[in-house]
VMD Tcl script that draws the C-alpha trace (Angstrom):
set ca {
  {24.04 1.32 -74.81}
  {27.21 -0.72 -75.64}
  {27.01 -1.81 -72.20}
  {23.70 -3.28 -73.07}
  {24.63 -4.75 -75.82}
  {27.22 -6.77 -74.49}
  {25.05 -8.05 -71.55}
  {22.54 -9.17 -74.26}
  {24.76 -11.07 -76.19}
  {26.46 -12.71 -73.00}
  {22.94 -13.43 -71.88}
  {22.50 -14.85 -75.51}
  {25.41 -16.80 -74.96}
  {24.79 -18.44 -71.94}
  {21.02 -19.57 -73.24}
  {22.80 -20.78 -76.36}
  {25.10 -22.68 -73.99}
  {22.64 -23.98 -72.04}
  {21.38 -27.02 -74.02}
  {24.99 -28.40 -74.27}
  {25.84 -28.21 -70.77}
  {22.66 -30.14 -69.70}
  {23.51 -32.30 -72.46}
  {27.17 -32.97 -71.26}
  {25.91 -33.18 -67.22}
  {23.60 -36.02 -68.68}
  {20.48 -34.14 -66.84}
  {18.17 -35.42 -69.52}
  {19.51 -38.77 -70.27}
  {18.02 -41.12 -71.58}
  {14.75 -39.18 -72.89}
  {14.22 -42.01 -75.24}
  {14.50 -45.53 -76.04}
  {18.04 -47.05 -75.65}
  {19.68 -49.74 -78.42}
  {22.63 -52.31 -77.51}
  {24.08 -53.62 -80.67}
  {25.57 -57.31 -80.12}
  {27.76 -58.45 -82.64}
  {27.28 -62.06 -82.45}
  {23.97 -64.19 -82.25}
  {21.96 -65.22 -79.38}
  {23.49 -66.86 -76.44}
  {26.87 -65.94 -76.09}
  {28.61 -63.75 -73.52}
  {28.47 -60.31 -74.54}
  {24.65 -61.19 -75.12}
  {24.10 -62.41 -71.86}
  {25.47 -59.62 -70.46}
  {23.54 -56.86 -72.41}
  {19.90 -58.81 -71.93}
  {20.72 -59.15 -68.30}
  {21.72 -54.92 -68.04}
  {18.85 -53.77 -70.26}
  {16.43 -54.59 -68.53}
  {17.71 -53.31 -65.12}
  {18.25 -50.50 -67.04}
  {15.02 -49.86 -68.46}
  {13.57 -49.98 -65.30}
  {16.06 -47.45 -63.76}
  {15.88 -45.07 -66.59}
  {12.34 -45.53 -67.55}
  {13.23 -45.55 -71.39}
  {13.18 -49.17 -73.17}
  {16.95 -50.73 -73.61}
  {16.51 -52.60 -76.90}
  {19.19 -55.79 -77.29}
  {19.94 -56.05 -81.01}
  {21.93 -58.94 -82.41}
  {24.05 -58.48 -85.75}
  {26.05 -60.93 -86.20}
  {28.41 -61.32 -89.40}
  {32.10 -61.08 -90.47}
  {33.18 -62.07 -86.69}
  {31.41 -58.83 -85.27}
  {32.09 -56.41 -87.94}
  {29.09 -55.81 -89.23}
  {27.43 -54.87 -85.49}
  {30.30 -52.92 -84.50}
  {30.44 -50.62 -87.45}
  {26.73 -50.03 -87.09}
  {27.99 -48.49 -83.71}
  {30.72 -47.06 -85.18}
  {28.65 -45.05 -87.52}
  {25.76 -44.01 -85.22}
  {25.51 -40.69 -83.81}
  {27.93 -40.18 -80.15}
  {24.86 -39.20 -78.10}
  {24.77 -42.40 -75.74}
  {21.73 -43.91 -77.75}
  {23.46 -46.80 -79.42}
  {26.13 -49.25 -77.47}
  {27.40 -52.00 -78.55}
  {28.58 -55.14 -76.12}
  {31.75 -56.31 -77.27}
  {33.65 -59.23 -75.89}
  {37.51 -59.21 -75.48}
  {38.27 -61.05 -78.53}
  {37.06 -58.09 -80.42}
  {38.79 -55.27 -78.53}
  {41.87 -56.63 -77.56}
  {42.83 -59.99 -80.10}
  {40.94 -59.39 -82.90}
  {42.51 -56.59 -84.10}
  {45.42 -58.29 -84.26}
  {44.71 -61.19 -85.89}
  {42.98 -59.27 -88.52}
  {44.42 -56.25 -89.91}
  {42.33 -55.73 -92.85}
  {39.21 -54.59 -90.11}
  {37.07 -51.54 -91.05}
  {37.64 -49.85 -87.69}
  {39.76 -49.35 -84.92}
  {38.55 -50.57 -81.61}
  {41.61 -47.26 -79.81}
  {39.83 -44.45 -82.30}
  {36.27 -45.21 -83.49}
  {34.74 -46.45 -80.01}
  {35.21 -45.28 -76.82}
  {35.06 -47.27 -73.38}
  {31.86 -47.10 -71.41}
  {31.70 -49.79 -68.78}
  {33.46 -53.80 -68.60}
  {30.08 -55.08 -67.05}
  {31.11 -59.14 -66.90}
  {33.52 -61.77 -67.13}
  {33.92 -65.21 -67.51}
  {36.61 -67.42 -66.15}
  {38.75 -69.98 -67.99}
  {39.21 -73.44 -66.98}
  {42.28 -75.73 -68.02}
  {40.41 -79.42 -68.20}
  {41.67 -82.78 -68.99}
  {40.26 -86.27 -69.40}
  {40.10 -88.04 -66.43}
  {42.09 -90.92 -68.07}
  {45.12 -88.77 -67.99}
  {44.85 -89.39 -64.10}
  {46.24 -85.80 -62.88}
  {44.60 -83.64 -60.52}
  {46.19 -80.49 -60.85}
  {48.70 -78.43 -63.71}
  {52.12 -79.74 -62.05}
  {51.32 -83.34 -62.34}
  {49.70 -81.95 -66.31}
  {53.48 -81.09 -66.52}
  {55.11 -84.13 -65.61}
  {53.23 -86.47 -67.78}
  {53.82 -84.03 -70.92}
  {57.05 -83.92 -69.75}
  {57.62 -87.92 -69.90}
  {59.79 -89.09 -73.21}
  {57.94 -89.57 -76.24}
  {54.66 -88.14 -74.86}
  {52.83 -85.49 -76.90}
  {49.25 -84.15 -75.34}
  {47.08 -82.87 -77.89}
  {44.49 -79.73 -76.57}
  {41.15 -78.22 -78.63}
  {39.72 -74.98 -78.91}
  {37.17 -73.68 -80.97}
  {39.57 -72.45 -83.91}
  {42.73 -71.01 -84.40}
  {42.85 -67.40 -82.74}
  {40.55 -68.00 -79.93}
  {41.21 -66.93 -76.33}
  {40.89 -71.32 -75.55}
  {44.05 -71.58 -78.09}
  {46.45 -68.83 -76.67}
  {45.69 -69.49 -73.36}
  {46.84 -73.12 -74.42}
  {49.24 -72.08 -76.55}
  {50.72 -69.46 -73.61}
  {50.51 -72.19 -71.39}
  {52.70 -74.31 -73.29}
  {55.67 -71.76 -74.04}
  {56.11 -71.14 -70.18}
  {56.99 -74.41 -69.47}
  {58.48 -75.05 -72.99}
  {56.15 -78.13 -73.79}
  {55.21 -79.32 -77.06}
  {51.19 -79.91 -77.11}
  {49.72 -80.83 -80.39}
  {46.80 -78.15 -81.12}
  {42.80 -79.62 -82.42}
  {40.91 -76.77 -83.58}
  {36.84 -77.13 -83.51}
  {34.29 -75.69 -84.66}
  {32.47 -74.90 -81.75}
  {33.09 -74.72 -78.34}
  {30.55 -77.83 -77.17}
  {32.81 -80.04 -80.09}
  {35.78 -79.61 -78.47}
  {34.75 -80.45 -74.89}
  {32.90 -82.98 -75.94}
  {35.97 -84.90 -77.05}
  {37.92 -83.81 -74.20}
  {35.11 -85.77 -71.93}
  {35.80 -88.63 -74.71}
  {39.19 -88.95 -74.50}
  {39.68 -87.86 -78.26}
  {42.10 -85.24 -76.91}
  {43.81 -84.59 -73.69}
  {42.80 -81.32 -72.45}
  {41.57 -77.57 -73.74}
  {40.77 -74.30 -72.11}
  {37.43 -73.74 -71.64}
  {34.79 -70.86 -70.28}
  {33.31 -71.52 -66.94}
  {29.59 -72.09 -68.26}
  {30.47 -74.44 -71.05}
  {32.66 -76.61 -68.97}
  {30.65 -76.64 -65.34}
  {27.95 -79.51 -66.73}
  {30.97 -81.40 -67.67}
  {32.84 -80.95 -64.15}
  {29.91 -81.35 -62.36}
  {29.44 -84.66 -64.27}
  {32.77 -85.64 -63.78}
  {33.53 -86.47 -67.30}
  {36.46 -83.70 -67.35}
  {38.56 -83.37 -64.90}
  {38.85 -79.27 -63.38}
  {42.44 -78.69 -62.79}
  {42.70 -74.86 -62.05}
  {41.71 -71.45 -63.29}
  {43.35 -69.23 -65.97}
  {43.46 -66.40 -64.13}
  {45.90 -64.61 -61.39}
  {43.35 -65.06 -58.32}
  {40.43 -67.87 -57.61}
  {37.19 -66.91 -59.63}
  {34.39 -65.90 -56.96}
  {31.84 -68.44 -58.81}
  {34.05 -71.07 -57.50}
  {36.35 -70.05 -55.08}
  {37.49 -74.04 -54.20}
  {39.45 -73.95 -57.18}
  {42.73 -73.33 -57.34}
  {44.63 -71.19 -59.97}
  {47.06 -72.30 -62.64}
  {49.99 -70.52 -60.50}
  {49.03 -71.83 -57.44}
  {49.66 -75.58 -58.70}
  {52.98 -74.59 -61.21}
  {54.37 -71.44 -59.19}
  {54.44 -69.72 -62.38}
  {52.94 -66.61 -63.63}
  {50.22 -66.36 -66.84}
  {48.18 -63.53 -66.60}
  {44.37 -63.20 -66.99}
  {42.58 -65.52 -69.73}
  {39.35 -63.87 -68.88}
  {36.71 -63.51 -71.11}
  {35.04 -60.37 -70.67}
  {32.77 -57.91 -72.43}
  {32.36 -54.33 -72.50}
  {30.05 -52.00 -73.85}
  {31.28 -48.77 -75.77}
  {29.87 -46.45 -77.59}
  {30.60 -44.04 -80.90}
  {33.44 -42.36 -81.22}
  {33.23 -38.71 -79.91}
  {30.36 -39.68 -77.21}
  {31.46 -37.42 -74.83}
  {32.93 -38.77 -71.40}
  {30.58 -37.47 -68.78}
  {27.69 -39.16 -70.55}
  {29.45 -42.06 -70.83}
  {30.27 -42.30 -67.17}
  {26.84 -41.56 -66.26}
  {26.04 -44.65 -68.00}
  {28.73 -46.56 -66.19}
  {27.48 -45.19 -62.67}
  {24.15 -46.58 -63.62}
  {24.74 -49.96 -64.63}
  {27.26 -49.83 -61.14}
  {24.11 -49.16 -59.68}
  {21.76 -51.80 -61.09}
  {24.60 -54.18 -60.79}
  {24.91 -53.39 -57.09}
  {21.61 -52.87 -56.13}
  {19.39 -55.43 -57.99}
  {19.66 -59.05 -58.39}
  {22.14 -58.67 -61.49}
  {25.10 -60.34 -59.74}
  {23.25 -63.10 -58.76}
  {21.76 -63.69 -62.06}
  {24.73 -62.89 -64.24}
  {26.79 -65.72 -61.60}
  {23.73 -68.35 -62.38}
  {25.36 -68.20 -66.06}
  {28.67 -68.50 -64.45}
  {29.33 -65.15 -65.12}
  {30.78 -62.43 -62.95}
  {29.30 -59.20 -62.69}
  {31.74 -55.90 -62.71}
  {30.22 -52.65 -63.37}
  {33.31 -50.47 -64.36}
  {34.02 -47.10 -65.25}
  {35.24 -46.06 -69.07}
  {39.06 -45.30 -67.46}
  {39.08 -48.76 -65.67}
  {37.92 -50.43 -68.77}
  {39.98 -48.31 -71.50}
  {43.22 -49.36 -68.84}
  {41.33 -53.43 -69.10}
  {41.35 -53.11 -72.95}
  {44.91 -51.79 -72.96}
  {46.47 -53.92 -70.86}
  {45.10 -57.12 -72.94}
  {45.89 -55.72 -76.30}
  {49.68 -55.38 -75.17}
  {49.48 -59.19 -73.84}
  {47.57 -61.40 -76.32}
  {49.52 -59.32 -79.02}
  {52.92 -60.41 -77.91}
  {51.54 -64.16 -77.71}
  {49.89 -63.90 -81.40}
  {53.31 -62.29 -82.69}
  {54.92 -65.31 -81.19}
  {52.75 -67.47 -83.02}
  {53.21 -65.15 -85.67}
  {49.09 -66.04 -86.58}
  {47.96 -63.83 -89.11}
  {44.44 -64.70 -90.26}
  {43.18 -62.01 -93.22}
}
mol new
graphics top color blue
foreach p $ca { graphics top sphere $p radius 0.5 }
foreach p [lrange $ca 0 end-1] q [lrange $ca 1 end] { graphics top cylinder $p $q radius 0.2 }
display resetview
């Protein structure tokens, strides 16, 4: 009898258990319709990036992947709406690296913390940056940048599009490793800023690939290498900043990950990963995310919680140089 009655309420156990494992093993996933939060409007990066993935996606899973832009309070207000939905893989949100990894230390007074209320799903894209100049300045490549800012009396100015923005501490980087003196133009907007570059109102910037290739192609800015620590596959003629200086700056990449609730558990968030690594490999994703001069990745949650680490560490000793504090 007691016999009995334990293998009844094993028996119970296990059915109990049942629902949880499947859930965990992501058998069932999705069984309805999918929402990316972006926290910006239309357009930029991380939006590309989550249009271009939903609707592989959709067609892989068979469930609709809904894009949903919220923009406000320089992605607050759509990341806490992901912070605050429930951790069953149904809402991600597509945040760009500003948010995860300089952000958060430019403003302290944020609502959330990108290390405890999200966790890492996949780093599905990237975007080079490009140090350009105006043509008038007559240099092809960063060493002969650094002899003219070198020459006596000679002060370069650069824009960006605002104080804080991956274009200014790649600039500002840039500048402390060869202990130059540049004379910073904040914008607001990206298109301002290289606008004036290709009209000589100010001597160079760091720019994203897509913004800047109309201008290159045009010839109206001058391409003089890639932020990055090897050639960008989107255009691999073109050297990098180290190859022309023989110095070492790390990765200005702009890149955007998606990443879900806190407490989404990890084998549902890897199953996600594995499938947009699928759809990234097996589709025409690449080729249409490199169209918008972007470069498709498709990584796993450790690769891109190790991404987002690695970047926090780097642009926070740059910003604590600067000591920029902007709340």
């Amino acid at each position: 009898m007691i016999r009995t009655l334990v293998q009844l309420l094993a028996s119970l156990t296990l059915a109990a258990s049942l629902p949880q494992a499947l859930a965990q093993n992501n058998v069932d996933f999705p069984q309805h319709p999918v929402r990316i939060i972006v926290p910006y409007g239309a357009g930029g990066s991380a939006d590309i990036l989550a249009r271009a993935v939903s609707e592989r996606l959709t067609t892989l899973w068979g469930q609709s992947v809904i894009v949903e832009n919220k923009p406000g309070g320089i992605g607050t207000i759509g990341i806490m709406l992901a912070v605050n939905a429930k951790p069953d893989g149904y809402t991600l949100v597509s945040v760009p690296v500003s948010d995860l990894a300089v952000n958060p230390h430019l403003y302290k007074k944020r609502p959330f913390n990108v290390f405890k209320d999200l966790e890492p799903v996949s780093q599905v894209g990237s975007v080079p940056n490009m140090l350009i100049v105006n043509p008038a300045l007559g240099v092809t490549d960063a060493a002969g940048l650094l002899a003219l800012a070198r020459q006596p009396g000679r002060t370069l100015t650069y824009g960006s599009p605002g104080v804080g923005s991956q274009a200014h501490l790649a600039a500002e980087a840039f500048a402390s490793k060869h202990a130059l003196t540049l004379n910073h133009i904040p914008y607001n907007s990206v298109a301002a800023a290289i606008t004036d570059v290709a009209g000589g109102h100010v001597d160079l910037m760091f720019a994203q690939l897509p913004s800047a290739l109309p201008f290159i192609q045009g010839k109206t800015v001058t391409l003089l290498g890639i932020a990055a620590n090897q050639r960008s596959p989107l255009m691999p003629e073109a050297p990098t900043l180290s190859e022309s200086t023989g110095e070492q700056y790390g990765d200005f990449i702009s890149w955007s990950g998606l990443m879900a609730p806190a407490g989404t558990p990890l084998a549902l968030r890897e199953k996600i990963a594995r499938d947009i690594q699928n759809v990234m490999n097996t589709t025409d994703l690449k080729q249409v995310l490199a169209g918008s001069g972007t470069v498709g990745i498709g990584s796993t949650p450790q690769e891109l919680a190790a991404t987002m680490r690695a970047d926090y560490a780097r642009y926070g000793h740059i910003i604590s140089d600067l000591n920029l504090i902007l709340d």
